[in-house]
C-alpha positions as a printed Julia matrix, in Angstrom:
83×3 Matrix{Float64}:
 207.47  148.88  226.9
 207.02  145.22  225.64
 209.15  142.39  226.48
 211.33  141.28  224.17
 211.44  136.99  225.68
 208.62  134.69  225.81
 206.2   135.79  228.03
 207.11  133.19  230.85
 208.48  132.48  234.26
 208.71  133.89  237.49
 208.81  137.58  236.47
 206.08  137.26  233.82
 203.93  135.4   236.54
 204.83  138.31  238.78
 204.52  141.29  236.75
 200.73  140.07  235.81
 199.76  139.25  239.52
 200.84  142.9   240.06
 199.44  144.55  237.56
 203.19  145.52  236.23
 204.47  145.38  232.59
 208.25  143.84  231.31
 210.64  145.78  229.4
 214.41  144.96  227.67
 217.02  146.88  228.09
 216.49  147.8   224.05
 213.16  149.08  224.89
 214.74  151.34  228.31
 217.22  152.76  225.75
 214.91  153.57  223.08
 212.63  155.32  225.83
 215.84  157.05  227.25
 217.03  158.67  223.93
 213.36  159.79  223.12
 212.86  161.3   226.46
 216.23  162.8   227.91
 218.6   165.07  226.49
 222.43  164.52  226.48
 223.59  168.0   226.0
 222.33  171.21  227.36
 223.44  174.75  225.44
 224.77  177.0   227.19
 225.15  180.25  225.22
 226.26  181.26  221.84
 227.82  184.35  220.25
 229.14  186.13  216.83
 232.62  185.53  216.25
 234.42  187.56  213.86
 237.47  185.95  212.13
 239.78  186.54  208.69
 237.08  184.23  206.67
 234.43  185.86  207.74
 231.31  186.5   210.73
 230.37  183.15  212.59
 228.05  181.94  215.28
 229.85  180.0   217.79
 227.2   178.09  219.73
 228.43  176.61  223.3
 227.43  172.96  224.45
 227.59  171.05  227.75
 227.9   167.07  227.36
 225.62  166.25  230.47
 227.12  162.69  231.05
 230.61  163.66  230.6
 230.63  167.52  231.22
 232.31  168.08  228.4
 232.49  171.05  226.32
 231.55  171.41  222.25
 231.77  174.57  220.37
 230.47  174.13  216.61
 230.61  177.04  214.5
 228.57  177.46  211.79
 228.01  180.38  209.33
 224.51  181.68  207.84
 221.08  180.26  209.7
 221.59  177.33  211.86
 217.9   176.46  211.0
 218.53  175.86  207.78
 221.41  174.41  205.41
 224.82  176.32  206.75
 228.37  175.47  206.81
 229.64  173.83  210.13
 233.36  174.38  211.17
């Protein structure tokens, strides 16, 4: 992480005397959204309806435990149709 304000000041003096390095905020959040994951799946199956077969694919939203179900039809790998 690199600081994003003139190297400078008591923490700058501080972080140097102890071998430590500054960061931003913008440079904790780009480090957060590389590293950690903000959903979790939690299972998925075939779901029959009057259009057709679909995979139904279950979510968890970590942060707010909530719950998303996208549906999608043909290989989720690869270009499909999400419901």
């Amino acid at each position: 992480m690199t600081a994003r304000w003139p190297a400078c000041g008591f923490w700058s003096i501080f972080a140097r005397r102890h071998g430590l390095r500054l960061g931003s905020i913008a440079d904790l959040i780009q480090y957060r959204a590389a590293t950690e994951s903000l959903i979790e799946r939690v299972g998925s199956r075939t779901v029959q309806t009057h259009a057709g077969e679909f995979q139904l694919i279950a979510y968890r939203d970590l942060p707010g435990d909530g719950t998303h179900l996208p549906w999608y039809e043909g290989d989720a790998s690869r270009n499909s149709t999400f419901w």
